[in-house]
Backbone of each chain as ProteinMPNN parsed JSONL, in Angstrom:
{"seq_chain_A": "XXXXXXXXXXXXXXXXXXXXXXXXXXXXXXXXXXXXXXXXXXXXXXXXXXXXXXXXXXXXXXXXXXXXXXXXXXXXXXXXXXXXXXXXXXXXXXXXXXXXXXXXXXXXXXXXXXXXXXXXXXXXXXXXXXX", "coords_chain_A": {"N_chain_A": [[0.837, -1.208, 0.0], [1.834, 1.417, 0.786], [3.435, 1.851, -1.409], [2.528, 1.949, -3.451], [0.616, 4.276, -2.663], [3.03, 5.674, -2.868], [3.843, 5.916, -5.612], [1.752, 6.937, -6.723], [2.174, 9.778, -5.522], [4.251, 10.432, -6.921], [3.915, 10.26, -9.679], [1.984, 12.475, -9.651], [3.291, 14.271, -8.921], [5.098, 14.722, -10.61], [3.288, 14.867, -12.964], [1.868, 17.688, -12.31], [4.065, 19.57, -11.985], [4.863, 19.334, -14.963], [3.03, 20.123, -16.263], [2.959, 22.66, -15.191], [5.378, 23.912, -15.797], [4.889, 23.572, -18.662], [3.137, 25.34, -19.03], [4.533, 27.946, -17.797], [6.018, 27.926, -20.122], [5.195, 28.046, -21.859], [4.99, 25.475, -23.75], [3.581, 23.302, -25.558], [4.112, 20.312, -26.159], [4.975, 19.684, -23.848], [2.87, 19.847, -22.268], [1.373, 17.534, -23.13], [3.366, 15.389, -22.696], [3.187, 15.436, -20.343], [0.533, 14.972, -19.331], [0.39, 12.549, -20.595], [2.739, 10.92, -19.095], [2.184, 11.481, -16.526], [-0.198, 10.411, -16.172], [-1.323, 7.983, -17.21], [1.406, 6.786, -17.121], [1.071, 6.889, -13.976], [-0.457, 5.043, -13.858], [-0.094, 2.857, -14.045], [2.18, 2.088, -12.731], [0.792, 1.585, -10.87], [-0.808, -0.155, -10.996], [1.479, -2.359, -11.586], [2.478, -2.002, -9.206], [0.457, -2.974, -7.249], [0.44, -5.819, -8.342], [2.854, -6.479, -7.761], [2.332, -6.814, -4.591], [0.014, -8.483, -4.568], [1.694, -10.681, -5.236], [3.55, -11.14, -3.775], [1.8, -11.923, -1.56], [0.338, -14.012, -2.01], [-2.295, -13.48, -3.01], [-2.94, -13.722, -5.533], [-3.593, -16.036, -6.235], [-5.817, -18.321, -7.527], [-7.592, -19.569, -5.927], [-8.092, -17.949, -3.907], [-9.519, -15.521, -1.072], [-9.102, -13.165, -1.762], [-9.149, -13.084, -4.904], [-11.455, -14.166, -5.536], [-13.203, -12.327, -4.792], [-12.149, -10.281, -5.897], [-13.303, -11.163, -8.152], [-15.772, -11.28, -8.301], [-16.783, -8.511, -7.592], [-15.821, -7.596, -10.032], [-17.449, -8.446, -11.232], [-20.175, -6.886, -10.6], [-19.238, -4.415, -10.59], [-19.381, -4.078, -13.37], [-22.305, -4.285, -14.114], [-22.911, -2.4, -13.16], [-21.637, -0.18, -14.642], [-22.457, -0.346, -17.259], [-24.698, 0.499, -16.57], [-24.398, 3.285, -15.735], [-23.265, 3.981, -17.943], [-25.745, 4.32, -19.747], [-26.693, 6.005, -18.427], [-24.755, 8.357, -18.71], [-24.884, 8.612, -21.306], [-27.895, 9.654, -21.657], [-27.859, 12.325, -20.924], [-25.788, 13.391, -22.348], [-27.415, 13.625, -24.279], [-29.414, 14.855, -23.993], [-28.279, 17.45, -22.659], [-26.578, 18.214, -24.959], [-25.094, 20.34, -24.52], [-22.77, 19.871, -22.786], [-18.925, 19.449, -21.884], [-17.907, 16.463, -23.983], [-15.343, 15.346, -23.06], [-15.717, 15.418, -20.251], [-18.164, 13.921, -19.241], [-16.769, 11.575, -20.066], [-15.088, 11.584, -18.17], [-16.068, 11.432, -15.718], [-17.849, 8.997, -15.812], [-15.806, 7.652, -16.29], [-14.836, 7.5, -13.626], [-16.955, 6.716, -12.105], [-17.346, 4.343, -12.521], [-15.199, 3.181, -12.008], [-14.997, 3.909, -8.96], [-17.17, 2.517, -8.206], [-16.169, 0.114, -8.344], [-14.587, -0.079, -6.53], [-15.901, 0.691, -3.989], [-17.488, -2.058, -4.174], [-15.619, -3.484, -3.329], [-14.822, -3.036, -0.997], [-16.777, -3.556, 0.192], [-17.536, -6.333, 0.05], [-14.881, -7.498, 1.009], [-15.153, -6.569, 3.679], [-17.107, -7.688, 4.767], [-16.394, -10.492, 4.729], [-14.356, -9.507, 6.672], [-15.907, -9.49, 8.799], [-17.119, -12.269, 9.167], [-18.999, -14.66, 11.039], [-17.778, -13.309, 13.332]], "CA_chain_A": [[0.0, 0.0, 0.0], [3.142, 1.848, 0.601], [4.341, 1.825, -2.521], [1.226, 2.21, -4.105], [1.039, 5.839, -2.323], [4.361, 6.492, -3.534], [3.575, 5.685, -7.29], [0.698, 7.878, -6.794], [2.236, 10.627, -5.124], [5.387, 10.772, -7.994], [3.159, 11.062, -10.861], [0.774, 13.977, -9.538], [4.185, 16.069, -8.654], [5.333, 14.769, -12.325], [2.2, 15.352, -14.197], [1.775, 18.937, -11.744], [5.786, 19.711, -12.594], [5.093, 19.545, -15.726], [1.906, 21.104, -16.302], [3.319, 24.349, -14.27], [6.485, 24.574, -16.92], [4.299, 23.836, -19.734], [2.257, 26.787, -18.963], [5.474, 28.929, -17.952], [7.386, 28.298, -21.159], [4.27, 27.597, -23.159], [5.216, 24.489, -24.187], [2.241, 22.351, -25.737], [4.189, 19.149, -26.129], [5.581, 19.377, -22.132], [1.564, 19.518, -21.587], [0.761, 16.392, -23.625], [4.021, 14.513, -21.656], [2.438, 15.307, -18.752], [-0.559, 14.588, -19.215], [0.533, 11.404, -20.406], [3.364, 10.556, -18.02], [1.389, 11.604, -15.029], [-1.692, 9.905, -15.522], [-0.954, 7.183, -17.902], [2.237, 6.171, -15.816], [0.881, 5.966, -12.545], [-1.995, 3.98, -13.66], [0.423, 1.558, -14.627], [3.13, 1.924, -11.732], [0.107, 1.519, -9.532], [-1.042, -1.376, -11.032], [2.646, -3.156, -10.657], [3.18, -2.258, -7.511], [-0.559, -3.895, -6.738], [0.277, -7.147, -8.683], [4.074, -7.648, -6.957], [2.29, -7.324, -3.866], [-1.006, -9.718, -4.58], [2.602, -11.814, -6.105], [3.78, -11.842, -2.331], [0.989, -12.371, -0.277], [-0.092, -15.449, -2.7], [-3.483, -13.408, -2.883], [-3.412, -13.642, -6.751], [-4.18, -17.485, -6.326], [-6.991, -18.293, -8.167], [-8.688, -20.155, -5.033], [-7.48, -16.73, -2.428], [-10.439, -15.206, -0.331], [-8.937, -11.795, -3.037], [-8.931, -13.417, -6.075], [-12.992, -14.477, -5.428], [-13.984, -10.956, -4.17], [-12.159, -9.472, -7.333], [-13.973, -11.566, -9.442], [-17.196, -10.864, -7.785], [-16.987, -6.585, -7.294], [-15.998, -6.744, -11.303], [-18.54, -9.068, -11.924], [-20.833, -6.242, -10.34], [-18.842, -3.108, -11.149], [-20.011, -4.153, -14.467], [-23.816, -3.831, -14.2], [-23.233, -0.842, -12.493], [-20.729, 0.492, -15.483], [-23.632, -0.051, -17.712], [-26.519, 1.584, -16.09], [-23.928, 4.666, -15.711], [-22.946, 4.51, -19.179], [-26.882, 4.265, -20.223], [-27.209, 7.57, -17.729], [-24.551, 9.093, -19.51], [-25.501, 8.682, -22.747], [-29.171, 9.848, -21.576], [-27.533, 13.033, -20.29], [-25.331, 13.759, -23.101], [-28.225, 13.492, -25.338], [-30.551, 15.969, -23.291], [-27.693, 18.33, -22.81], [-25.449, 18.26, -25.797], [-23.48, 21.572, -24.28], [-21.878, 19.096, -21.599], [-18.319, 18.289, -23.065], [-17.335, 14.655, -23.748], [-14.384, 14.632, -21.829], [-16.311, 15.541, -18.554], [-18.811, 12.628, -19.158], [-16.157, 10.267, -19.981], [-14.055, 11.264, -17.04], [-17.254, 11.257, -14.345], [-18.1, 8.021, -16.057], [-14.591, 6.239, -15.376], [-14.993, 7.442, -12.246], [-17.942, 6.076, -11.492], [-17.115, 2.893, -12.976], [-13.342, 2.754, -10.588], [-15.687, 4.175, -7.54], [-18.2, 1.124, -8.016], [-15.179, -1.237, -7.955], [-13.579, -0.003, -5.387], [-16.851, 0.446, -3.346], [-18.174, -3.408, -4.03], [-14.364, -4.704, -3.348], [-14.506, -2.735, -0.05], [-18.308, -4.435, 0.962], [-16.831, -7.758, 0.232], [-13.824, -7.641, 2.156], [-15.733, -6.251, 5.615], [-17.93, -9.268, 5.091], [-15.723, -11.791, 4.848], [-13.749, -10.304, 7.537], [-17.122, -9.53, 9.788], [-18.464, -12.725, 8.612], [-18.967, -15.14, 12.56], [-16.478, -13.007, 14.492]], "C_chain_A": [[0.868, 1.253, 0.0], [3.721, 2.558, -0.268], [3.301, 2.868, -3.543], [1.064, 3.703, -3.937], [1.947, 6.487, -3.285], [4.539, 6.755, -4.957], [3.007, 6.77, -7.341], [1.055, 9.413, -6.928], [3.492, 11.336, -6.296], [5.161, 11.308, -9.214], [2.355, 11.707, -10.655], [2.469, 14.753, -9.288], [4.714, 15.878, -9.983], [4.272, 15.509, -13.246], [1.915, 16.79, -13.382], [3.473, 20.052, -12.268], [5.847, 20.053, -14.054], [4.233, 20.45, -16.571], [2.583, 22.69, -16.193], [4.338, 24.941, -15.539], [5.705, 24.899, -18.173], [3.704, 24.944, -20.128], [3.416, 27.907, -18.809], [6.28, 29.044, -18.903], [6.245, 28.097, -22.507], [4.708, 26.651, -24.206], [4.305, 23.646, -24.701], [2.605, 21.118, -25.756], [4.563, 18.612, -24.595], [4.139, 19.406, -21.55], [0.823, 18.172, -21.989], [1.194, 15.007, -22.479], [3.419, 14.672, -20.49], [1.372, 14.888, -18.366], [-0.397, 12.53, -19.592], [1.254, 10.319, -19.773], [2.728, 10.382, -16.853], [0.285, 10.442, -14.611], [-1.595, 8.57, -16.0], [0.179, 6.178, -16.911], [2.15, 5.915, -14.638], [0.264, 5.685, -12.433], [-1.237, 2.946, -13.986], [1.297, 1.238, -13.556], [2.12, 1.177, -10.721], [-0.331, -0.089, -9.746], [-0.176, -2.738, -11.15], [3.045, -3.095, -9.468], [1.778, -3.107, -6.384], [-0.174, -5.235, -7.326], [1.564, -7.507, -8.354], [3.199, -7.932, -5.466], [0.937, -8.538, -3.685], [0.379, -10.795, -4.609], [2.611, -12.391, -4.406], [3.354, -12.174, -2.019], [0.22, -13.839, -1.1], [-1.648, -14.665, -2.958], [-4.159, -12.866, -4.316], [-3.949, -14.966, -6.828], [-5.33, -17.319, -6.683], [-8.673, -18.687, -6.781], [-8.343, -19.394, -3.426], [-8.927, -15.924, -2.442], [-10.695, -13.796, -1.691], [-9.772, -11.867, -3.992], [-10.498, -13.36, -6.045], [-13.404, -13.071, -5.387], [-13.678, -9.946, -5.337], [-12.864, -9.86, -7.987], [-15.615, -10.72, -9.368], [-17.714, -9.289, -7.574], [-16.613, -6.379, -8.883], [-17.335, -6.958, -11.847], [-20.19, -7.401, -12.123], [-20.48, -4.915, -10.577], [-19.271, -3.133, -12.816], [-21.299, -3.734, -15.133], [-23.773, -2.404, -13.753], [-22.686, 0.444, -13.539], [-21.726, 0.541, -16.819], [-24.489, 0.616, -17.599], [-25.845, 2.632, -16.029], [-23.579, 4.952, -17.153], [-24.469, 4.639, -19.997], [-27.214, 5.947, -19.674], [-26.105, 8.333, -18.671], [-25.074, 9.538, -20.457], [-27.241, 9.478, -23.19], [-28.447, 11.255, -21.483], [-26.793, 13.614, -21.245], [-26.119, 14.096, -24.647], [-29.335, 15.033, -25.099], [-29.875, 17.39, -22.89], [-26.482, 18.363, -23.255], [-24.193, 18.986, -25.015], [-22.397, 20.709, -23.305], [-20.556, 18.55, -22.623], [-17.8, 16.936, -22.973], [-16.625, 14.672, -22.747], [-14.815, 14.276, -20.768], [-16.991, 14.567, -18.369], [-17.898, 11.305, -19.242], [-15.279, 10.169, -18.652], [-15.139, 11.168, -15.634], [-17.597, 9.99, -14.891], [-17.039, 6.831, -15.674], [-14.238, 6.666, -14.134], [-16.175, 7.125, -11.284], [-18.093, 4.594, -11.379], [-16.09, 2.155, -11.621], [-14.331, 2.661, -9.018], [-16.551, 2.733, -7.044], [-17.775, 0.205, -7.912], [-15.201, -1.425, -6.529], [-14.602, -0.071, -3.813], [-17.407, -1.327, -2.706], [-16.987, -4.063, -3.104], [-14.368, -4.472, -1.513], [-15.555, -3.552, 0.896], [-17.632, -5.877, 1.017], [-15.727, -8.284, 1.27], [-14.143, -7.277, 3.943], [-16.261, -7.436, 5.315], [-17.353, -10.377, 5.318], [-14.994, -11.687, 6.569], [-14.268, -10.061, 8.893], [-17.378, -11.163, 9.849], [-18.1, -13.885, 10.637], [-18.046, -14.653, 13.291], [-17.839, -12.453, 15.234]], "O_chain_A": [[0.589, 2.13, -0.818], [4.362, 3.597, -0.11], [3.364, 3.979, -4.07], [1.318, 4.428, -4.899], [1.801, 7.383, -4.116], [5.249, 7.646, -5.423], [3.554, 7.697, -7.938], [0.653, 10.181, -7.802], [3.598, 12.551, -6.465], [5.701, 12.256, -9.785], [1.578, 11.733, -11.609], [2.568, 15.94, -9.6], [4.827, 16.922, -10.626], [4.429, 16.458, -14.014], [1.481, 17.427, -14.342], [3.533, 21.138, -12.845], [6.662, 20.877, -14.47], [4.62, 21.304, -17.369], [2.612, 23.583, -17.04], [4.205, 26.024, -16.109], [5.701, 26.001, -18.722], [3.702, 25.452, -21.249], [3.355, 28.825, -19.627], [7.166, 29.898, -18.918], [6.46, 28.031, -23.718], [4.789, 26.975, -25.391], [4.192, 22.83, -23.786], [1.69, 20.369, -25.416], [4.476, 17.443, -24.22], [4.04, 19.026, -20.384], [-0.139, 17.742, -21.353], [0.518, 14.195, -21.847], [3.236, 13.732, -19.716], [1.154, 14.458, -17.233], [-0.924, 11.588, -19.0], [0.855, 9.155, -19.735], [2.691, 9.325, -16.223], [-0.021, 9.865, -13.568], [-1.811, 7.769, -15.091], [-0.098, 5.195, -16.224], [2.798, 5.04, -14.064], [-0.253, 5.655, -11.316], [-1.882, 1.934, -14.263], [1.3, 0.037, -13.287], [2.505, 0.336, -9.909], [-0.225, -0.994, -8.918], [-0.634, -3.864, -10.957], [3.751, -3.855, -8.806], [1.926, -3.612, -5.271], [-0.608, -6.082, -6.546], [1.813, -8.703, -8.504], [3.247, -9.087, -5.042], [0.937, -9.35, -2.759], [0.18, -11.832, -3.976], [2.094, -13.382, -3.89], [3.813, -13.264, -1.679], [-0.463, -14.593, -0.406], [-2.439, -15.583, -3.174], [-5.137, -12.143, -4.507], [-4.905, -15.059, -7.598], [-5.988, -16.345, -6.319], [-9.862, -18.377, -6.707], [-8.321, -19.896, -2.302], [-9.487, -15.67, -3.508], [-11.716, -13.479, -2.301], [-10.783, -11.187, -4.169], [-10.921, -12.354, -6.615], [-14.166, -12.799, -6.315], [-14.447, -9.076, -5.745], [-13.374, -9.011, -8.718], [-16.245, -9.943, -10.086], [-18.896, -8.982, -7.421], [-16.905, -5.273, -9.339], [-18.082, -6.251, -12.523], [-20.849, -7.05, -13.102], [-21.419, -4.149, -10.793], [-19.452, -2.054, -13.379], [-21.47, -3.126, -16.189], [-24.556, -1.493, -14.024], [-23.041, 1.619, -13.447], [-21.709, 1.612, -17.425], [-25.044, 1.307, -18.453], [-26.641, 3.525, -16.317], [-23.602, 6.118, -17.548], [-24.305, 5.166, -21.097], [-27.789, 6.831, -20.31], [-26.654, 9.033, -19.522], [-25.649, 10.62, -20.577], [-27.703, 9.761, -24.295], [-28.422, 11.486, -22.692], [-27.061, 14.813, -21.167], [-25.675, 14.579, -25.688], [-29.78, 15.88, -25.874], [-30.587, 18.387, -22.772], [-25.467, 18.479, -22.567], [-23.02, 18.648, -24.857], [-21.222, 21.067, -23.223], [-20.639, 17.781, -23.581], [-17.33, 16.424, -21.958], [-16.95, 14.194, -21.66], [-14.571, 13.202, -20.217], [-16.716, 13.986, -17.319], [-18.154, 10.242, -18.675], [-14.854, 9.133, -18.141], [-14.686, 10.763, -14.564], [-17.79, 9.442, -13.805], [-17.163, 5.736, -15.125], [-13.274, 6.14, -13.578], [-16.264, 7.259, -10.063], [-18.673, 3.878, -10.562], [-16.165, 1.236, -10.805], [-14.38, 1.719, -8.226], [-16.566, 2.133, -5.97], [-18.422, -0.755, -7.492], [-15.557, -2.287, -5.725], [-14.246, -0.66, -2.792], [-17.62, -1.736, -1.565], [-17.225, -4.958, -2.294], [-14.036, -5.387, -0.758], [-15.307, -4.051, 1.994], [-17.267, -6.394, 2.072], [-15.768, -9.214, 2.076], [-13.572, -7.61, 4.981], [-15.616, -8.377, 5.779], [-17.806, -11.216, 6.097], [-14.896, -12.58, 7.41], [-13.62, -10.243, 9.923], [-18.022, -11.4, 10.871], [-17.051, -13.716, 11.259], [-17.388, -15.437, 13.975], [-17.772, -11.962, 16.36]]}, "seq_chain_B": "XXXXXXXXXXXXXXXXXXXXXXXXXXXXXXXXXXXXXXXXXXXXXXXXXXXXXXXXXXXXXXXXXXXXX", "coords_chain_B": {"N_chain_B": [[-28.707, -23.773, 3.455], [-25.271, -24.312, 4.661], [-21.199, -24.066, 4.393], [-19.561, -25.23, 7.231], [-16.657, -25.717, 9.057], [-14.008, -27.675, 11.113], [-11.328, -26.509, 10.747], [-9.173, -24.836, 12.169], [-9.065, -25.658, 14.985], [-8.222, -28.458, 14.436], [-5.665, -27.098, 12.503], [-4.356, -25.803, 14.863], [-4.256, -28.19, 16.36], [-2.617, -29.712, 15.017], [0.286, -28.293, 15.163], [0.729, -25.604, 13.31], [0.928, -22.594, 11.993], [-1.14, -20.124, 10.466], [-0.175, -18.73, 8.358], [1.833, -20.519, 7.927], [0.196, -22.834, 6.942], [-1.378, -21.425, 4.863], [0.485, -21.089, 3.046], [1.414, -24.034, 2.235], [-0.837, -24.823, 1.35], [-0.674, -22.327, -0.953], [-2.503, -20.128, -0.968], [-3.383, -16.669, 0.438], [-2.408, -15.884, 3.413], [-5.328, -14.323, 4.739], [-7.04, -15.939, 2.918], [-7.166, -18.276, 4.375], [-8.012, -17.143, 7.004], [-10.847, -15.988, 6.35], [-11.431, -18.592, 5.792], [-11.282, -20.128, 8.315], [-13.098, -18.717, 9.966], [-15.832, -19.224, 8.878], [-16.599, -17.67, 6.862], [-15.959, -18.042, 4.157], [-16.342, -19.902, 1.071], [-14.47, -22.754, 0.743], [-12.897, -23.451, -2.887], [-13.313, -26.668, -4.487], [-11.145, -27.641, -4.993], [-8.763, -26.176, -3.584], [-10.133, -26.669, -0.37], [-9.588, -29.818, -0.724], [-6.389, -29.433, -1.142], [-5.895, -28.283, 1.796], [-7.495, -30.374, 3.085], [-4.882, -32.107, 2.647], [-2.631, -30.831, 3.497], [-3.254, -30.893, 5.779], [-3.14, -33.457, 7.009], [-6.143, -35.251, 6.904], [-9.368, -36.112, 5.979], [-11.37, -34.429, 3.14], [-13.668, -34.796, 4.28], [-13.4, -34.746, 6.942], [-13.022, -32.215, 7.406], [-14.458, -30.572, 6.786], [-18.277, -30.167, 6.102], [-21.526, -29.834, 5.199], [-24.119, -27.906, 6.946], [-27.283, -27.393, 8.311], [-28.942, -24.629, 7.651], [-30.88, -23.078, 9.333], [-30.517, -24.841, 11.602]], "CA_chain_B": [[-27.77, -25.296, 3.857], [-23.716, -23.797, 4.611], [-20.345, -25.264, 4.796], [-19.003, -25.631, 8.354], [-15.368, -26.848, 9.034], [-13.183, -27.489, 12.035], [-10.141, -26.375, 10.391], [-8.821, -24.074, 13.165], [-8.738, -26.687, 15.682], [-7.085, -29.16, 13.171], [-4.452, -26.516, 12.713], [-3.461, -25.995, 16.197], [-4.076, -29.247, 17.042], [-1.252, -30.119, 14.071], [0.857, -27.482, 15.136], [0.917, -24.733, 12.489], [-0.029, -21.057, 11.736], [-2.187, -19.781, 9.211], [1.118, -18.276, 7.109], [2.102, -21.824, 7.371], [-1.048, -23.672, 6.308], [-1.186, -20.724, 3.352], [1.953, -21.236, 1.985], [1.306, -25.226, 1.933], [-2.277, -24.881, 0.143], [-0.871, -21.705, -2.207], [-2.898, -19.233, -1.199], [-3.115, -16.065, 1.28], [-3.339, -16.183, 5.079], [-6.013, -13.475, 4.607], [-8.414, -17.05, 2.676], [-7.052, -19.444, 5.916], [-8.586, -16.587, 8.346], [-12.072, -16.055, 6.158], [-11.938, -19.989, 5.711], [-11.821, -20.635, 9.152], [-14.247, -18.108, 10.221], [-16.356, -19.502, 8.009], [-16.556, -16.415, 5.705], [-15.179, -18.162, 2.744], [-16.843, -21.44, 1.177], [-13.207, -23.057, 0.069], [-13.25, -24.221, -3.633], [-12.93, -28.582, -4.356], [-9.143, -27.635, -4.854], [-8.634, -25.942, -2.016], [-10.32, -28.064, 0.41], [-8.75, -30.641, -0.771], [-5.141, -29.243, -0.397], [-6.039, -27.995, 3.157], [-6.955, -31.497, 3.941], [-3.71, -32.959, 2.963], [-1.478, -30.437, 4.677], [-2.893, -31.229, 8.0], [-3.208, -35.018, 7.115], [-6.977, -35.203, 7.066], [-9.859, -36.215, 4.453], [-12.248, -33.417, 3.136], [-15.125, -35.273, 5.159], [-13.119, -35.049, 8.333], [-12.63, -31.359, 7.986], [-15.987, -29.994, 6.001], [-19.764, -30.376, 6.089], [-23.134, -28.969, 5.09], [-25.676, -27.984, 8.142], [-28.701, -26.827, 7.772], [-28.801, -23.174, 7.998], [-31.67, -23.169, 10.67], [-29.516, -25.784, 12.68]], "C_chain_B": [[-26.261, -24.479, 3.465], [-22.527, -24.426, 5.189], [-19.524, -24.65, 6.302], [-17.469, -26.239, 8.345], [-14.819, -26.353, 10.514], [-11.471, -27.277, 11.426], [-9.041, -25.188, 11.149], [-8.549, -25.041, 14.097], [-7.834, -27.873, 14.984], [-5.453, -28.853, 12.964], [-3.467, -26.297, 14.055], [-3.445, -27.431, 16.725], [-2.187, -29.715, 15.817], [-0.052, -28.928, 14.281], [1.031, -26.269, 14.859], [0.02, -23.423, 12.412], [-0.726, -20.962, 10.783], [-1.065, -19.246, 8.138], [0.811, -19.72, 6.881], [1.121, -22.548, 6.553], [-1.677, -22.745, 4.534], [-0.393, -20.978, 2.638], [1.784, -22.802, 1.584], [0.172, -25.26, 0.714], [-2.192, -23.499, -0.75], [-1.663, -20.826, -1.834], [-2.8, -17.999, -0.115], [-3.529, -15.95, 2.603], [-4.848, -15.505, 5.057], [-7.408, -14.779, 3.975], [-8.154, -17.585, 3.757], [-8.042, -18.668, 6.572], [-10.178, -16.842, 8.045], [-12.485, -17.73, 6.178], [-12.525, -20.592, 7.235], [-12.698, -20.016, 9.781], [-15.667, -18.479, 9.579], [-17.493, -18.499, 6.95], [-16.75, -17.171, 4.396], [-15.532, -19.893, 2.314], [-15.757, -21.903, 0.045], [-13.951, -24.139, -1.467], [-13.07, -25.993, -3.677], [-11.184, -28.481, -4.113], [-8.851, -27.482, -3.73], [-8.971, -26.604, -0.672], [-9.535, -29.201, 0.381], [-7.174, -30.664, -0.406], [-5.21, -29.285, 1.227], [-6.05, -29.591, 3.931], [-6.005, -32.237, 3.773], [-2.7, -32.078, 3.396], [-2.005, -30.916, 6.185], [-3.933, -32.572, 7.52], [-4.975, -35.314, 7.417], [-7.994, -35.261, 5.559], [-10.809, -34.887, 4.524], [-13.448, -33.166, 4.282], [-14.973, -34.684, 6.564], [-13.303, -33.434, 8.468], [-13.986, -30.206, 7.357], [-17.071, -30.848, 5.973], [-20.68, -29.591, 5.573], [-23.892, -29.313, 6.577], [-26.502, -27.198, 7.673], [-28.44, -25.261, 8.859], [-29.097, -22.686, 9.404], [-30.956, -23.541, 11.715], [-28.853, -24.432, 14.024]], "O_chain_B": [[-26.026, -24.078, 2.325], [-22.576, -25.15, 6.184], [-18.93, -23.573, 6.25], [-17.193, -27.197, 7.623], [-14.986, -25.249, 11.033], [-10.565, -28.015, 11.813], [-8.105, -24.767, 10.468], [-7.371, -25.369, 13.949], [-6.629, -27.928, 15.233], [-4.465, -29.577, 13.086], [-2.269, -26.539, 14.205], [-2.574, -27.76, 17.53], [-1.016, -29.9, 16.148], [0.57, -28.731, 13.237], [1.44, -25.542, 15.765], [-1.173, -23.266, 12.674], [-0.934, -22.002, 10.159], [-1.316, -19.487, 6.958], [-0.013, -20.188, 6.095], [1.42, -22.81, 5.388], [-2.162, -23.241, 3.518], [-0.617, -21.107, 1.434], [2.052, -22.948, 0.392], [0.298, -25.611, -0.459], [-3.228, -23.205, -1.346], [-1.726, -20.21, -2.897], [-1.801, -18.285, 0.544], [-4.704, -15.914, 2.968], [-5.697, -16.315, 5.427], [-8.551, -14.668, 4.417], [-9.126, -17.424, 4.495], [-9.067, -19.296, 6.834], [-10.883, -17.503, 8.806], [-13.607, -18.118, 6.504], [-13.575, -21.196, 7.456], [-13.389, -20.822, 10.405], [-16.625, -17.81, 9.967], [-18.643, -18.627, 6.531], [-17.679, -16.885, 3.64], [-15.154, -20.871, 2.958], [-15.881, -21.654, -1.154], [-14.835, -24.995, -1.459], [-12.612, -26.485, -2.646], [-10.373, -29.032, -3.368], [-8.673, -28.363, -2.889], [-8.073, -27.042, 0.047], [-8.859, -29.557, 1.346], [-6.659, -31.506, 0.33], [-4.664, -30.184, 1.866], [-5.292, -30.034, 4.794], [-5.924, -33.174, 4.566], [-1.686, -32.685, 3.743], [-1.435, -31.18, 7.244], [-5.155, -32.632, 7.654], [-5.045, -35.739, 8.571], [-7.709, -34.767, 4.468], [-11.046, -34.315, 5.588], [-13.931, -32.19, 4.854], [-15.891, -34.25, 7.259], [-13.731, -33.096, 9.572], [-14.128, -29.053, 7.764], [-16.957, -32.067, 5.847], [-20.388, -28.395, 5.583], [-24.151, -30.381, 7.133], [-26.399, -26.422, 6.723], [-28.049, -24.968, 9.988], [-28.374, -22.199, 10.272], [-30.723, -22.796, 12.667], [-28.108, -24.785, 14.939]]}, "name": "protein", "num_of_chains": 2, "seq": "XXXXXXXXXXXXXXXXXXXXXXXXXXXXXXXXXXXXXXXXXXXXXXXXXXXXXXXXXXXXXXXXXXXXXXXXXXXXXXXXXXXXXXXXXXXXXXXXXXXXXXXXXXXXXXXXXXXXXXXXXXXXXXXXXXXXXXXXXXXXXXXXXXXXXXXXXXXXXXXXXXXXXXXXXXXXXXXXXXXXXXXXXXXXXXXXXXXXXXXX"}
């Protein structure tokens, strides 16, 4: 988790770092790198430094308490990534002026939120479940 | 109708921790704890490993009871 932070915290002062110059030297390609270093790269750092440590704790095993509860919060982040992309799409229809980006980026954040939400219900339950 | 196991008693009775008994059956202490709480209804594999690290058949160490029960 650690680490994970630290990924996090490297590419917002990268992708912020670079942003700031871009704008002080008016650079348009030092705003693209950044945008794609920053955000791009520590969606990827983040997601190696989550799959060495599932590596350690064995809790990529297919038959690990994890592994089940991932399956089961995508299974359901799914339906839920639907019915938000159906509301989008309702919403983008009824008020064109809204621009894409903003719907696509409140949409994959509704999608991540509904993961991260289900993964969090699952895991109290299991580790509520006869204590 | 849910599965039941004495696999906590089993373990201490055989010695071993829950690392240990993870690392034998492959997966993370974090399934041992929900398993033996009985959180976590272990797949055929699993079960099965579990009962041959601590020397034991599936039968001996899993059941169905009736919910009500």
């Amino acid at each position: 988790m650690r680490n994970t932070l630290l990924v996090m915290i490297v590419g917002l002062v990268v992708f912020a770092s670079g942003l700031a110059l871009s704008l002080r030297y008016d650079l348009e390609w030092l705003r693209v790198v950044s945008y794609v270093v920053g955000i791009f790269g520590t969606g990827v750092g983040v997601m190696v430094s989550k799959r060495q440590r599932q590596r350690s704790s064995r809790s990529d095993a297919p038959d690990s308490v994890e592994a089940v509860q991932d399956v089961n919060s995508r299974a359901a982040a799914f339906i839920d990534g639907v019915l938000s992309t159906a509301l989008a799409l309702a919403v983008s229809a009824v008020r064109p002026g809204i621009p894409a980006w903003s719907v696509c980026f409140i949409l994959l954040m509704a999608m991540a939120g509904a993961y991260w939400i289900r993964r969090a219900i699952a895991q109290r339950g299991a580790r509520d479940a006869d204590s | 109708m849910r599965i039941v196991n004495v696999v906590r008693n089993r373990r201490q009775e055989a010695g071993i921790t829950q690392e240990e008994l993870a690392v034998q059956c492959g997966v993370s202490r974090q399934t041992i704890i929900a398993l033996e709480k009985g959180g976590y209804g272990p797949s055929l594999g699993l079960a099965m490993r579990v009962a041959n690290a601590l020397a034991a058949s599936v039968d001996d160490l899993f059941w169905l009871e009736d919910a009500s029960s």
